[in-house]
Biopython code that builds the backbone (N, CA, C, O; Angstrom):
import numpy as np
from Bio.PDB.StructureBuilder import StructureBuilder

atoms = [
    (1, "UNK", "N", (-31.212, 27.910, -25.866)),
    (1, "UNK", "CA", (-32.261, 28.561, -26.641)),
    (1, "UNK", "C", (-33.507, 28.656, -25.767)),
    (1, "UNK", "O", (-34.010, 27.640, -25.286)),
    (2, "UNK", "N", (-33.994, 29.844, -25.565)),
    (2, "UNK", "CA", (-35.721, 29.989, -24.803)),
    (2, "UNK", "C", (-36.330, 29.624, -25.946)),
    (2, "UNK", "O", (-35.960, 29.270, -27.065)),
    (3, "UNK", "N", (-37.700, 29.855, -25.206)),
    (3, "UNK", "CA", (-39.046, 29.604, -25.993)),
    (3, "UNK", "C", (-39.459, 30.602, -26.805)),
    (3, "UNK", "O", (-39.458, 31.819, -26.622)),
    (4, "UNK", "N", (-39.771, 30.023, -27.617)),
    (4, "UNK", "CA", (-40.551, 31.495, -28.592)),
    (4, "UNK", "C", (-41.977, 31.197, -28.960)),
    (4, "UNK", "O", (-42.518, 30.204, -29.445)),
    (5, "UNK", "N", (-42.503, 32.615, -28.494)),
    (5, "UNK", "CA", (-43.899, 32.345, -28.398)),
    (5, "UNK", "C", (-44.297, 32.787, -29.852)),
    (5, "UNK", "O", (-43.983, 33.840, -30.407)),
    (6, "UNK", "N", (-45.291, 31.437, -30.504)),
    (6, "UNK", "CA", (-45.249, 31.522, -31.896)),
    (6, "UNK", "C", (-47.197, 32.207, -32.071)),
    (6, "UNK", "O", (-48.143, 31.986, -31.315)),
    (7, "UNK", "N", (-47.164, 32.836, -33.040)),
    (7, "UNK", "CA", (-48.344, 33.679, -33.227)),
    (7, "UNK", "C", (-48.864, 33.600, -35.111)),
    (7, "UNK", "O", (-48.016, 33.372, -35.974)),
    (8, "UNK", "N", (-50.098, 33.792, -35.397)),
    (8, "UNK", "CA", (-50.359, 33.330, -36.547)),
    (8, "UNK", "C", (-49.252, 34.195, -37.088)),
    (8, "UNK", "O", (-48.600, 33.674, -37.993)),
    (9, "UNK", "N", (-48.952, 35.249, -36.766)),
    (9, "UNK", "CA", (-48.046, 36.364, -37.821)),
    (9, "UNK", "C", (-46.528, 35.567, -38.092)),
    (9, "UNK", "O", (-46.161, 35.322, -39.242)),
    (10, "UNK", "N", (-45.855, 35.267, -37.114)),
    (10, "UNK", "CA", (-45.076, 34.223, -37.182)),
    (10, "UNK", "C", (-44.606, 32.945, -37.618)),
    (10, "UNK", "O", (-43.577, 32.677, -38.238)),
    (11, "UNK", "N", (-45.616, 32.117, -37.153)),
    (11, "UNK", "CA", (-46.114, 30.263, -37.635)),
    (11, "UNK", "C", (-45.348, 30.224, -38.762)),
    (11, "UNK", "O", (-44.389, 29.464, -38.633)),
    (12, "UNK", "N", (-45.425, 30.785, -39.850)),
    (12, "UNK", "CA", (-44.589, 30.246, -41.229)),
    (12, "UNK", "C", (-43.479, 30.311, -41.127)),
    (12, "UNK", "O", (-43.005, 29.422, -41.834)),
    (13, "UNK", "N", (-42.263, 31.185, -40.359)),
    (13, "UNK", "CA", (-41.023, 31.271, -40.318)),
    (13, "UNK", "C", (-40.757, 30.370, -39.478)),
    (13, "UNK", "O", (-39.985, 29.486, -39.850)),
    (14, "UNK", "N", (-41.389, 30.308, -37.899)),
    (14, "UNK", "CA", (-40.835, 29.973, -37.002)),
    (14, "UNK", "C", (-41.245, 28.254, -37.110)),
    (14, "UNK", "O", (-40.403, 27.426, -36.761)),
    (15, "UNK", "N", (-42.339, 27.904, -37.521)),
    (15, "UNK", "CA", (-42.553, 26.389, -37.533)),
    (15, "UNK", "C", (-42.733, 25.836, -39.048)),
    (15, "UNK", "O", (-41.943, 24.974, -39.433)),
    (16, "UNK", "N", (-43.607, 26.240, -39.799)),
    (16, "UNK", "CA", (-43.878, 25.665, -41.253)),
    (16, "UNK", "C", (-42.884, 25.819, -41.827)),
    (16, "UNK", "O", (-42.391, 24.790, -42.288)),
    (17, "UNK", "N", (-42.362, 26.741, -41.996)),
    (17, "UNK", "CA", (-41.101, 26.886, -43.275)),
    (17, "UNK", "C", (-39.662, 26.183, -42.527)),
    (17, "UNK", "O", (-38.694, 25.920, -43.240)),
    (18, "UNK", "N", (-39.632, 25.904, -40.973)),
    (18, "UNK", "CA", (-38.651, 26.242, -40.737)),
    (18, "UNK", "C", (-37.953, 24.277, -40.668)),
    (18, "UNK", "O", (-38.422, 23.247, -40.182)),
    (19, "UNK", "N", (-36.569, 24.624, -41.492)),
    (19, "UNK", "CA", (-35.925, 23.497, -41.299)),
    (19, "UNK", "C", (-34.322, 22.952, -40.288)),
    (19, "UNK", "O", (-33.351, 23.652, -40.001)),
    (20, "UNK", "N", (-34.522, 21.806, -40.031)),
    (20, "UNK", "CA", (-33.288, 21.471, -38.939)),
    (20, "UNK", "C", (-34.113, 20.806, -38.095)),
    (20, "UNK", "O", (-34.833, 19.855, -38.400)),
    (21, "UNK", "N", (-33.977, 21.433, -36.778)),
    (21, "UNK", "CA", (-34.498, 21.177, -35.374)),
    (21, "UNK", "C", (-35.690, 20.380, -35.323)),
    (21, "UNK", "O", (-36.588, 20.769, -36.070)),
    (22, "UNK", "N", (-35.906, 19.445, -34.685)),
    (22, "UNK", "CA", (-37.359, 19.295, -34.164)),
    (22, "UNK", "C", (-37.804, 20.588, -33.251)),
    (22, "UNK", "O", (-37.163, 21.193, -32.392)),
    (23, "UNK", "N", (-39.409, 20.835, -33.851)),
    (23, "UNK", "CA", (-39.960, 21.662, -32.953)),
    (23, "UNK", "C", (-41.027, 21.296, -31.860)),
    (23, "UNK", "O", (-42.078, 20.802, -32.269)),
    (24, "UNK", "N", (-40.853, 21.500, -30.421)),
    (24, "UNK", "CA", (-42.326, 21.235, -29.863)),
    (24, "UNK", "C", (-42.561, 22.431, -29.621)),
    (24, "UNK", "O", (-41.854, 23.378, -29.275)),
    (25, "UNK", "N", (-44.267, 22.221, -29.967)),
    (25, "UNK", "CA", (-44.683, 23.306, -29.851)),
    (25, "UNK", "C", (-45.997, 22.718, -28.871)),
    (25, "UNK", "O", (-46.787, 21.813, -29.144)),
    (26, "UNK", "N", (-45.923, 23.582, -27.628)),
    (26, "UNK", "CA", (-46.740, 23.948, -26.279)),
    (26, "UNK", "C", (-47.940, 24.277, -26.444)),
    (26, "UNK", "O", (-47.887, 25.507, -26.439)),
    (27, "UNK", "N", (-49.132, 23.942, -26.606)),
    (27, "UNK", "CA", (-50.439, 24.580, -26.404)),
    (27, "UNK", "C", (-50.943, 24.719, -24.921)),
    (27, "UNK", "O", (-51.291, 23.803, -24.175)),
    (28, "UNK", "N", (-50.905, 26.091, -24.655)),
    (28, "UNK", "CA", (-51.280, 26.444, -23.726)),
    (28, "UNK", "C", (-52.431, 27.300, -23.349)),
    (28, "UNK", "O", (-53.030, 27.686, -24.353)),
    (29, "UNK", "N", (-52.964, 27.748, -22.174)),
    (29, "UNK", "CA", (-53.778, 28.873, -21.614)),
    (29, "UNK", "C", (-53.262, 28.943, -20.137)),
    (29, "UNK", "O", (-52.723, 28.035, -19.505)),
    (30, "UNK", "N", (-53.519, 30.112, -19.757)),
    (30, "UNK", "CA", (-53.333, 30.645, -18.605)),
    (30, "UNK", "C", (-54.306, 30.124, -17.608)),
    (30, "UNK", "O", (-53.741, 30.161, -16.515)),
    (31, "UNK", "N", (-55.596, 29.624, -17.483)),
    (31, "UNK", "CA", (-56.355, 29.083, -16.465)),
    (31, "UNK", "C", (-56.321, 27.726, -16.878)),
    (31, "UNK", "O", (-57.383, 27.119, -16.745)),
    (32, "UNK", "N", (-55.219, 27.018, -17.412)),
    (32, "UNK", "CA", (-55.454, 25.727, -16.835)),
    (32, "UNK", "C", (-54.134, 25.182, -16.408)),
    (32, "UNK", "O", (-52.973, 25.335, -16.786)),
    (33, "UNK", "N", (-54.916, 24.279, -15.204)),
    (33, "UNK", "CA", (-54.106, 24.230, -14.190)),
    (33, "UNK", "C", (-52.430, 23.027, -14.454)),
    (33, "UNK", "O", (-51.302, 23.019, -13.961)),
    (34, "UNK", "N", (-53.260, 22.072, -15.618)),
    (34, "UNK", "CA", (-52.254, 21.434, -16.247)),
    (34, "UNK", "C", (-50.855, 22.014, -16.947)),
    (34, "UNK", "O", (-49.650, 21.763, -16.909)),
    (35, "UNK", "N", (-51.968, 23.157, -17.761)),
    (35, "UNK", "CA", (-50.498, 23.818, -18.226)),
    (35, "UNK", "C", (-49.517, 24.511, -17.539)),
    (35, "UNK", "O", (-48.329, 24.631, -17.837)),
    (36, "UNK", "N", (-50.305, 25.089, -16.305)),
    (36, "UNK", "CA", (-49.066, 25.368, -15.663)),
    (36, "UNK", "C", (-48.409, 24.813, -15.317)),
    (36, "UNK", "O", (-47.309, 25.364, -15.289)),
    (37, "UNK", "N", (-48.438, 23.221, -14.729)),
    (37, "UNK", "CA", (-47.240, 22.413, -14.339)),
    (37, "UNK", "C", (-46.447, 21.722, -15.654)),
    (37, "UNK", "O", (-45.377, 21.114, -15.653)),
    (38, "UNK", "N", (-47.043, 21.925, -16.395)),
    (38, "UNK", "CA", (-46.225, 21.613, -17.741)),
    (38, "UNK", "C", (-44.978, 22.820, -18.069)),
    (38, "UNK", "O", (-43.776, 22.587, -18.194)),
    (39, "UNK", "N", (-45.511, 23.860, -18.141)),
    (39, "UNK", "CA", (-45.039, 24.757, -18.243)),
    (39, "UNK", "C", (-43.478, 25.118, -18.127)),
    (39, "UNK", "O", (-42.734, 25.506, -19.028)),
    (40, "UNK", "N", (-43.158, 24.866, -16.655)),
    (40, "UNK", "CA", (-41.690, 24.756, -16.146)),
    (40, "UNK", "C", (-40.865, 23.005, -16.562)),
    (40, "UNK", "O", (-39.658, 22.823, -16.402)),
    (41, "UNK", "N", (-41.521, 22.256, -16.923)),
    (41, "UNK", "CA", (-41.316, 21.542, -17.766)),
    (41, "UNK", "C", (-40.957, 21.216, -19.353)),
    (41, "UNK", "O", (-40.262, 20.312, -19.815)),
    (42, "UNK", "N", (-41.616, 22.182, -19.959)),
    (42, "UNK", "CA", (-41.143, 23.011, -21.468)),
    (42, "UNK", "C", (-39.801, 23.823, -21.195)),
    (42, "UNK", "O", (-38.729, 23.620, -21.765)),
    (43, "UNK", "N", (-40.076, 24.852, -20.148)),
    (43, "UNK", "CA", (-38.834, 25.836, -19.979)),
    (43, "UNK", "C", (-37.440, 24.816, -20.012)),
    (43, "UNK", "O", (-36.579, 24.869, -20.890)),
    (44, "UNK", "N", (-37.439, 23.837, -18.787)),
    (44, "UNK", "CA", (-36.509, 22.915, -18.655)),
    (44, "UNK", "C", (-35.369, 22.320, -19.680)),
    (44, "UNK", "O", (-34.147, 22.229, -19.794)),
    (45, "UNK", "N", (-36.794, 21.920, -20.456)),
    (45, "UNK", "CA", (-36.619, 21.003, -22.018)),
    (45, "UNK", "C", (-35.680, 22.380, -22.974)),
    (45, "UNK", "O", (-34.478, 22.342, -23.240)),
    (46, "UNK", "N", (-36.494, 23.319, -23.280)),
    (46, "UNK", "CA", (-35.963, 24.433, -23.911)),
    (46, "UNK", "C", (-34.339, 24.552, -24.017)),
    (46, "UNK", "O", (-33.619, 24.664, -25.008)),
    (47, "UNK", "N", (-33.925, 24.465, -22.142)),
    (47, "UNK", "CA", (-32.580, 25.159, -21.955)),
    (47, "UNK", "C", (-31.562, 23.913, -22.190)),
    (47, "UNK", "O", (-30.499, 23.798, -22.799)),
    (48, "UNK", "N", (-32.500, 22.900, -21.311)),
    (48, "UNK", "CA", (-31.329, 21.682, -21.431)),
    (48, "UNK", "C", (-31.238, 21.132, -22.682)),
    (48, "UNK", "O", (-30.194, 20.485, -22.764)),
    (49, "UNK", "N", (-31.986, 21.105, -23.858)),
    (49, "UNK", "CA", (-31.712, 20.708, -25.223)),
    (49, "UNK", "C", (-31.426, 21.743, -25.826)),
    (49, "UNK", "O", (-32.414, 21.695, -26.559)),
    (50, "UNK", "N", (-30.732, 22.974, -26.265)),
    (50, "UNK", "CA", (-30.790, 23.755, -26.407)),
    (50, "UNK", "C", (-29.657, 23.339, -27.821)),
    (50, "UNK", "O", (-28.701, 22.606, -27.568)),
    (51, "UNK", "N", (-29.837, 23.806, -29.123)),
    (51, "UNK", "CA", (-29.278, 23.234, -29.752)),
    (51, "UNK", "C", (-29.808, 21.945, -30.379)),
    (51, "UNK", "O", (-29.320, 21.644, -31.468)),
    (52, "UNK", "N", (-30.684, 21.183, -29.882)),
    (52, "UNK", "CA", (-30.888, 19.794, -30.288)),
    (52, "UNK", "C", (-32.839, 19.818, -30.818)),
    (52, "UNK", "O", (-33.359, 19.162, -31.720)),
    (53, "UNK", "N", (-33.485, 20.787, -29.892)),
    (53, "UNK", "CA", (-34.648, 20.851, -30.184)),
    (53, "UNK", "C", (-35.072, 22.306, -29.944)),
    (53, "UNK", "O", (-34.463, 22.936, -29.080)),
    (54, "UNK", "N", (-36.251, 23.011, -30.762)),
    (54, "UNK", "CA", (-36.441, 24.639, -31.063)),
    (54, "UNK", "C", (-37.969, 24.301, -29.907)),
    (54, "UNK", "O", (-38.815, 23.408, -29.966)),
    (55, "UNK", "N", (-37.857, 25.051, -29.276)),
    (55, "UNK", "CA", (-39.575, 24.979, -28.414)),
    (55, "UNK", "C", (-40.292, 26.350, -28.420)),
    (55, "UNK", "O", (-39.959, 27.329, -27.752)),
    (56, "UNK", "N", (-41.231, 26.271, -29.199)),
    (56, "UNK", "CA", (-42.389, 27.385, -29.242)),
    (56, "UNK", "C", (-43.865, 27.180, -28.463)),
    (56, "UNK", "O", (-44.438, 26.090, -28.485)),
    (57, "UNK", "N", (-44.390, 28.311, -27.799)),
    (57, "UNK", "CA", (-45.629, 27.847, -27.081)),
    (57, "UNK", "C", (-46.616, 29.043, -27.611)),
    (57, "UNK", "O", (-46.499, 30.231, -27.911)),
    (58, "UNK", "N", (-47.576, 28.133, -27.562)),
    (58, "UNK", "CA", (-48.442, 28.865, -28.426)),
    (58, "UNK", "C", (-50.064, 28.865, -27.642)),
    (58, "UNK", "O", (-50.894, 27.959, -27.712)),
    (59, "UNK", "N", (-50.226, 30.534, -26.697)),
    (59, "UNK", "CA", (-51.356, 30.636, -26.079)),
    (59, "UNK", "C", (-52.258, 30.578, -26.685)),
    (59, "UNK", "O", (-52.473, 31.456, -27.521)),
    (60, "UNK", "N", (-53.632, 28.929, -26.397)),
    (60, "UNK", "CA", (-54.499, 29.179, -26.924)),
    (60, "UNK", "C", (-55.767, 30.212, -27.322)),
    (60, "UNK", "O", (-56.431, 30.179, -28.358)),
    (61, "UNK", "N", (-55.889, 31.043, -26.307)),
    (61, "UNK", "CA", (-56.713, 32.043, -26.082)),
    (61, "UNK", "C", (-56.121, 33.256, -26.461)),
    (61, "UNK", "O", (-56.651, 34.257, -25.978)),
    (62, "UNK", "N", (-55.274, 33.404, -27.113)),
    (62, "UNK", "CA", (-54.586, 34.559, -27.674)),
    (62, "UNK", "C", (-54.404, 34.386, -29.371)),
    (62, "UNK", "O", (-54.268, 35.300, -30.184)),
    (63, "UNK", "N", (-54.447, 32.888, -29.641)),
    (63, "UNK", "CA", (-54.548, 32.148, -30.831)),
    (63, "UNK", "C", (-54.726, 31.411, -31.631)),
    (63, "UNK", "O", (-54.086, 30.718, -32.421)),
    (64, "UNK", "N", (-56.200, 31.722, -31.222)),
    (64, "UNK", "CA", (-57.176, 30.609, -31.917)),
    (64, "UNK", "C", (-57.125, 30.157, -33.218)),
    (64, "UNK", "O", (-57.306, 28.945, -33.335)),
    (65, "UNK", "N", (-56.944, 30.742, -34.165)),
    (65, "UNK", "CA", (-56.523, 30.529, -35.393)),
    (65, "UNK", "C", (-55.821, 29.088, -35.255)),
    (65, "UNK", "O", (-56.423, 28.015, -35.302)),
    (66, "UNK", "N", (-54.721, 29.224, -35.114)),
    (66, "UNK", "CA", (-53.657, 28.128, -35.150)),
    (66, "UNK", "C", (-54.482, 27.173, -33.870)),
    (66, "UNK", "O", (-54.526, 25.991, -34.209)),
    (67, "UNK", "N", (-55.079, 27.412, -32.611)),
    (67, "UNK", "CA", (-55.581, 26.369, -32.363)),
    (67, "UNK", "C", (-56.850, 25.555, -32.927)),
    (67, "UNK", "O", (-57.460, 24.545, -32.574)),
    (68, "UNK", "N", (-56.906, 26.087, -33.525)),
    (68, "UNK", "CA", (-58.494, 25.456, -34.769)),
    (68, "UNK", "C", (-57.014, 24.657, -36.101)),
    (68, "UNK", "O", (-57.139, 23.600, -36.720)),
    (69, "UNK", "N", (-56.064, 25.396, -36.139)),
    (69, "UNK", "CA", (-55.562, 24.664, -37.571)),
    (69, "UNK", "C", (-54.838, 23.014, -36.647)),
    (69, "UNK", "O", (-54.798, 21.858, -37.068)),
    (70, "UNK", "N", (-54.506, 23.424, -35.705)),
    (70, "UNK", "CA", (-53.988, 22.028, -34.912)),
    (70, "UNK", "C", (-54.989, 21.486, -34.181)),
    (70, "UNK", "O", (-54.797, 21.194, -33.001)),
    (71, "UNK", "N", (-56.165, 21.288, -34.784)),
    (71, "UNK", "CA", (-57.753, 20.397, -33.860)),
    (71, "UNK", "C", (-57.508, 20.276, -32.899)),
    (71, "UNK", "O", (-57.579, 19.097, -32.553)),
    (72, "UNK", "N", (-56.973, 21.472, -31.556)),
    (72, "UNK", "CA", (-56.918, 21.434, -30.535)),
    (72, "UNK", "C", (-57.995, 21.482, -29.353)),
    (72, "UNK", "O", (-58.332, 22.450, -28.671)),
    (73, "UNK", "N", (-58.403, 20.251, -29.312)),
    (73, "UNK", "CA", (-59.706, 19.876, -28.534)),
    (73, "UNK", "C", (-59.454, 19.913, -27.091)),
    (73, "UNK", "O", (-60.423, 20.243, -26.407)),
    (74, "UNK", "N", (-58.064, 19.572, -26.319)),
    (74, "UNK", "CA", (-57.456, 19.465, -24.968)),
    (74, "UNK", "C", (-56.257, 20.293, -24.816)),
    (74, "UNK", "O", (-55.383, 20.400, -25.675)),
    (75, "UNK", "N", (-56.264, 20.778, -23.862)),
    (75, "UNK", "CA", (-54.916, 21.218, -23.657)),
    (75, "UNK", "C", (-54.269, 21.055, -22.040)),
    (75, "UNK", "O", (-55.105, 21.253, -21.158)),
    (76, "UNK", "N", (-53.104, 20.772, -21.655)),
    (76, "UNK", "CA", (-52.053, 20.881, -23.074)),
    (76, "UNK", "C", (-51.796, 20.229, -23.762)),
    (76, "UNK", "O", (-52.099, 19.064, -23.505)),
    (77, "UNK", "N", (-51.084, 20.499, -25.075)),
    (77, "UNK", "CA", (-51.303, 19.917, -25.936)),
    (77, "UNK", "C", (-49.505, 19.638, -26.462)),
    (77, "UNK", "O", (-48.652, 20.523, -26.391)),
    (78, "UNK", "N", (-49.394, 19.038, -26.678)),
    (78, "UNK", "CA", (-47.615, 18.922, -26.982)),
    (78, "UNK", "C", (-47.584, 18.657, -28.199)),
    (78, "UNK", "O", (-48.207, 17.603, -28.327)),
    (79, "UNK", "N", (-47.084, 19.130, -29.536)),
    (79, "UNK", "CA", (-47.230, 18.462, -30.701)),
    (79, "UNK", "C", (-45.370, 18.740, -31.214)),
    (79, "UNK", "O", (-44.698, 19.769, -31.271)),
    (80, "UNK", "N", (-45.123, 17.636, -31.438)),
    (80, "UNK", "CA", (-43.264, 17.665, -32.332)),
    (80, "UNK", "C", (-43.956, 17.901, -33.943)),
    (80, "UNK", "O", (-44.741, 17.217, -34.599)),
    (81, "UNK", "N", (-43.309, 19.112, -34.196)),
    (81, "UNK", "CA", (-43.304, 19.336, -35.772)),
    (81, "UNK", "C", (-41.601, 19.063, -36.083)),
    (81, "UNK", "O", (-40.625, 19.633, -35.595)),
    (82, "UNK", "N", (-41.679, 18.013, -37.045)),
    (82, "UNK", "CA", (-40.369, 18.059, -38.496)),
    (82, "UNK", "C", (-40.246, 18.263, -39.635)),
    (82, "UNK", "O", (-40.169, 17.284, -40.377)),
    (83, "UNK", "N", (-40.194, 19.336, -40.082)),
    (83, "UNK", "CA", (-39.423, 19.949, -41.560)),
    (83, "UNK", "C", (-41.279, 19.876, -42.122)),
    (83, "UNK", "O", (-41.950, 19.396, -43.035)),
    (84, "UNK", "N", (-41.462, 20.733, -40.828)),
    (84, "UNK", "CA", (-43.009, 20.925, -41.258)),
    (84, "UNK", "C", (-44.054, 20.202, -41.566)),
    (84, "UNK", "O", (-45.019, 20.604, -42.216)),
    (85, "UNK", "N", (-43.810, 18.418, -40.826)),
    (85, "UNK", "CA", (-45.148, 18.176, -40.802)),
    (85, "UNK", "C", (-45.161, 17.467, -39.100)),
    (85, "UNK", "O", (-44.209, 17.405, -38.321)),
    (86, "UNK", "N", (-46.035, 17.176, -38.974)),
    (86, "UNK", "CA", (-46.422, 16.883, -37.316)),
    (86, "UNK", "C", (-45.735, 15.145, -37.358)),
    (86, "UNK", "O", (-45.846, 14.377, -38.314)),
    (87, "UNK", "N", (-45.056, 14.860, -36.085)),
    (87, "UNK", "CA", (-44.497, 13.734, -36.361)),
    (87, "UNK", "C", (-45.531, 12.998, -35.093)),
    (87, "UNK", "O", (-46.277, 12.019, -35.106)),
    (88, "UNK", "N", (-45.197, 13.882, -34.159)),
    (88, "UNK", "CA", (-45.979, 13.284, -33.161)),
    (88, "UNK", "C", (-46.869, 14.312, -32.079)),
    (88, "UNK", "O", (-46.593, 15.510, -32.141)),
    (89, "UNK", "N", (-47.866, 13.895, -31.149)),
    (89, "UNK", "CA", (-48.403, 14.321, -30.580)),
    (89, "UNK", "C", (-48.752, 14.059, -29.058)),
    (89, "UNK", "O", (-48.935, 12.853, -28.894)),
    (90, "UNK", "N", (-48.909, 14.804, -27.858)),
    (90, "UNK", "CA", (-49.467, 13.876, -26.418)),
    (90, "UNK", "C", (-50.428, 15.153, -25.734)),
    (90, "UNK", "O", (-50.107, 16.324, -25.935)),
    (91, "UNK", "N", (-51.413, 14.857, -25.060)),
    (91, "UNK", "CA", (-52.621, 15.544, -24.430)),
    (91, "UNK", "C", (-52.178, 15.264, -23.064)),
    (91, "UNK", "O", (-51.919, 14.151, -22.606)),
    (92, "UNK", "N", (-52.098, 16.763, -22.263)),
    (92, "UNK", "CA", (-52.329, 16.381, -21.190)),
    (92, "UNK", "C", (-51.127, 16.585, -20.491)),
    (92, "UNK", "O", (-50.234, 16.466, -21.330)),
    (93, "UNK", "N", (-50.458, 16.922, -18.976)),
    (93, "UNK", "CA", (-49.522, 16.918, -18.487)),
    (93, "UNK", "C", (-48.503, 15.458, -19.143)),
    (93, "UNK", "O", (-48.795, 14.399, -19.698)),
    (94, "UNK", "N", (-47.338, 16.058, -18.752)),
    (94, "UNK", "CA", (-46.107, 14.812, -18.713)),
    (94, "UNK", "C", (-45.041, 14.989, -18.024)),
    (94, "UNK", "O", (-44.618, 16.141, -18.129)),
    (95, "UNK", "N", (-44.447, 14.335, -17.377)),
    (95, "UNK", "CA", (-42.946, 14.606, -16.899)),
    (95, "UNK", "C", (-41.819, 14.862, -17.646)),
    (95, "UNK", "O", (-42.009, 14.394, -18.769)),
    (96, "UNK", "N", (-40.976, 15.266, -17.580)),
    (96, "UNK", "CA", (-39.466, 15.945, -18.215)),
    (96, "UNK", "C", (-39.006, 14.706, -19.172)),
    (96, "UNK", "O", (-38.863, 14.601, -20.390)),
    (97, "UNK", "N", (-38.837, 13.817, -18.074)),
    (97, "UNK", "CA", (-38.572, 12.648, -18.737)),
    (97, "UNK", "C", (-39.684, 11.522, -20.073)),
    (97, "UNK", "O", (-39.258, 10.529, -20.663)),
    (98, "UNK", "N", (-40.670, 11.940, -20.162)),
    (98, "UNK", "CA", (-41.667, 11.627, -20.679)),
    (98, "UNK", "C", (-41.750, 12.456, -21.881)),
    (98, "UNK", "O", (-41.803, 12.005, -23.026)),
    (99, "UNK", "N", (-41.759, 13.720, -21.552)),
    (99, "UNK", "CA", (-41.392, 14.797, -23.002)),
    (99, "UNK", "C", (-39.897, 14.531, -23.918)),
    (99, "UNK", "O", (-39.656, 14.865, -25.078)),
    (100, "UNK", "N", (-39.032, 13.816, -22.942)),
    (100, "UNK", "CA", (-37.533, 14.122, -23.895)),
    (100, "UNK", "C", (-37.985, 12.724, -24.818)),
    (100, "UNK", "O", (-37.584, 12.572, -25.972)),
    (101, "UNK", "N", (-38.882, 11.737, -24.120)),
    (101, "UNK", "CA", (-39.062, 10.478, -24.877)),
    (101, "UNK", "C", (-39.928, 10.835, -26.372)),
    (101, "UNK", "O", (-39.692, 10.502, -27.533)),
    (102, "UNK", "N", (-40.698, 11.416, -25.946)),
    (102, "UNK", "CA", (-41.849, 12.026, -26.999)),
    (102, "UNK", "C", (-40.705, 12.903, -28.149)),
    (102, "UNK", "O", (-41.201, 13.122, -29.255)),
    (103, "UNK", "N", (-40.145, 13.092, -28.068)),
    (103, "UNK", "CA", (-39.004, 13.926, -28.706)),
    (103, "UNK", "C", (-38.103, 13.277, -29.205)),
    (103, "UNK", "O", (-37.396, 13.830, -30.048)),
    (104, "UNK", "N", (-37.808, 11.638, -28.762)),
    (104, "UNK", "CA", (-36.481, 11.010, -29.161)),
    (104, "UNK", "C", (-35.309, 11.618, -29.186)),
    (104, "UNK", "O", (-34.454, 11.894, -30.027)),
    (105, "UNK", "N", (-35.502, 11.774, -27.923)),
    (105, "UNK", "CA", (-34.248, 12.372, -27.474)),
    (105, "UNK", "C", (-33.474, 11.439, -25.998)),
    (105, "UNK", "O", (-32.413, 11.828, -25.510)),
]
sb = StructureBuilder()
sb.init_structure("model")
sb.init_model(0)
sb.init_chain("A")
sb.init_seg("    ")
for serial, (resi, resn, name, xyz) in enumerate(atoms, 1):
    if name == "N":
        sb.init_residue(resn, " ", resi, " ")
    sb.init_atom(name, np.array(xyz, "f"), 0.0, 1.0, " ", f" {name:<3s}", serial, name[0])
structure = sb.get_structure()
């Protein structure tokens, strides 16, 4: 499964309403330098759990909305949503192995 880039028009199907999977969902922007090394790190996670966890990324500067509804003060921002409510959260780069933990996986 790729990433799906989630947008306010979206958000209710793809994360609030949606049940099964854990979701992480990516807060990102394009000028920072963290997220980009995170970045290929999400992709990673995406393919190799594929089936086990749904990953959506969600550009902050394209969607502010939803980054004001998730008090997104830092980015990046990693947040696991389950059966629509936030289970857990981490700021800031992480390694592969550090995200599958954050995931319980």
């Amino acid at each position: 499964m790729s990433e799906v880039v989630i947008t306010k028009e979206n958000f209710d199907e793809e994360v609030r309403n949606y049940r099964g999977l854990p979701i992480l969902l990516d807060f990102w922007a394009g000028w920072c330098g963290p997220c980009m090394m995170l970045g290929p790190v999400v992709a990673e996670i995406a393919e190799d759990f594929a089936g086990k966890v749904k990953v959506g990324k969600v550009n902050v500067d394209e969607q502010p909305e939803l980054a004001a509804a998730f008090r997104v003060e830092s980015i990046p921002l990693l947040v696991v949503v389950k059966d629509g409510a936030i289970v857990k959260q981490a700021v800031g780069y992480r390694s592969k192995d550090a995200v599958i933990e954050l995931l319980g996986l």
